[in-house]
C-alpha positions as semicolon CSV with decimal commas, in nm:
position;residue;x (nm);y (nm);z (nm)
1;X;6,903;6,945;1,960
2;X;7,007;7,259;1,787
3;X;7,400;7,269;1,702
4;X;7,582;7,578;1,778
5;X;7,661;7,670;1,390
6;X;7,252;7,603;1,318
7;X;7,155;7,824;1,598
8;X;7,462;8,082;1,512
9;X;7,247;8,085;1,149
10;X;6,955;8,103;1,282
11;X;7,007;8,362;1,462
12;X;7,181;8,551;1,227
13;X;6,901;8,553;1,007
14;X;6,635;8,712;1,213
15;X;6,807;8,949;1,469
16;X;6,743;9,312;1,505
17;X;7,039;9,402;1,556
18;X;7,416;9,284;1,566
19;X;7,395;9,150;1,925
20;X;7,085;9,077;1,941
21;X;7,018;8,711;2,108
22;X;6,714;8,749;2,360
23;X;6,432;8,980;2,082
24;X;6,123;8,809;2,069
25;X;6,200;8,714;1,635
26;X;6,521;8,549;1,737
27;X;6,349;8,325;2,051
28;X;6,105;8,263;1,779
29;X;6,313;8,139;1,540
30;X;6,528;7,933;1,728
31;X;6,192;7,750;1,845
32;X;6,093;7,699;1,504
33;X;6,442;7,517;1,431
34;X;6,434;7,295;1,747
35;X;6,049;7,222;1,663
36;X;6,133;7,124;1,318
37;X;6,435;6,878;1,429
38;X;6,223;6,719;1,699
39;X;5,937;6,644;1,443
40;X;6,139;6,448;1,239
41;X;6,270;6,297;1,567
42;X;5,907;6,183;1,668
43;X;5,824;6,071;1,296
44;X;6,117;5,782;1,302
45;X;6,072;5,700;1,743
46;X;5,669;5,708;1,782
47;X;5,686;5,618;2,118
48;X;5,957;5,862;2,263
49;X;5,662;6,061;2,506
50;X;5,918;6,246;2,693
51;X;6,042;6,417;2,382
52;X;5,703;6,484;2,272
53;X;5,649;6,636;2,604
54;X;5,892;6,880;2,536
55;X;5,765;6,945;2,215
56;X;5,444;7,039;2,300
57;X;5,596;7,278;2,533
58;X;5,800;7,449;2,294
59;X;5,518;7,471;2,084
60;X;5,340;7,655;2,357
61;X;5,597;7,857;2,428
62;X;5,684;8,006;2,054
63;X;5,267;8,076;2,067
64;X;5,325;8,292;2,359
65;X;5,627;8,451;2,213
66;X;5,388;8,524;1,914
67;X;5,083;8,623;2,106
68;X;5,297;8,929;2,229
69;X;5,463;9,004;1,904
70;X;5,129;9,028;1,734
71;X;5,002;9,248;2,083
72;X;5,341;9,493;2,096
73;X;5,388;9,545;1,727
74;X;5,183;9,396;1,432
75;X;5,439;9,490;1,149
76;X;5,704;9,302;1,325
77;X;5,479;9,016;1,404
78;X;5,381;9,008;1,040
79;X;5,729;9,020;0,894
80;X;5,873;8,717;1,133
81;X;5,591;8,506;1,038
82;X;5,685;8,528;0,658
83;X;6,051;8,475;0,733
84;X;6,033;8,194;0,971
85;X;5,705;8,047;0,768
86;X;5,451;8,039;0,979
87;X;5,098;8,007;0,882
């Protein structure tokens, strides 16, 4: 789980604009942090399924977030995937 000073960051780092919370780079990003923490949550508790559950569907969900980034506006899409690292 995400504190509210890592997701304040977070956010700070990828919105468009100064209030921006809900833009498809910041949902993005935030998923990226909470996937990242609850990797290295799986990696030391194996068999915790119902976290990996939820995993799996935040990993879906940043894909779909992604998907119509990459449909609405390439240059956008392109430019969150080097800031948040993406492949």
């Amino acid at each position: 789980m995400l504190t509210t000073k890592k997701k304040q960051s977070v956010i700070k780092k990828t919105q468009v604009h100064e209030k921006d919370t809900g833009s498809p780079e910041v949902q993005v990003a935030i998923l990226s942090a909470q996937i990242d923490e609850l990797a290295t949550h799986l990696k030391k508790h194996k068999k915790d399924n119902h976290s990996r559950r939820g995993l799996i569907k935040m990993v879906a969900d940043r894909r779909k977030h992604l998907k119509y980034l990459e449909r609405t506006d390439k240059a956008r899409h392109e430019a969150l995937a080097k800031k948040v690292k993406l492949g």
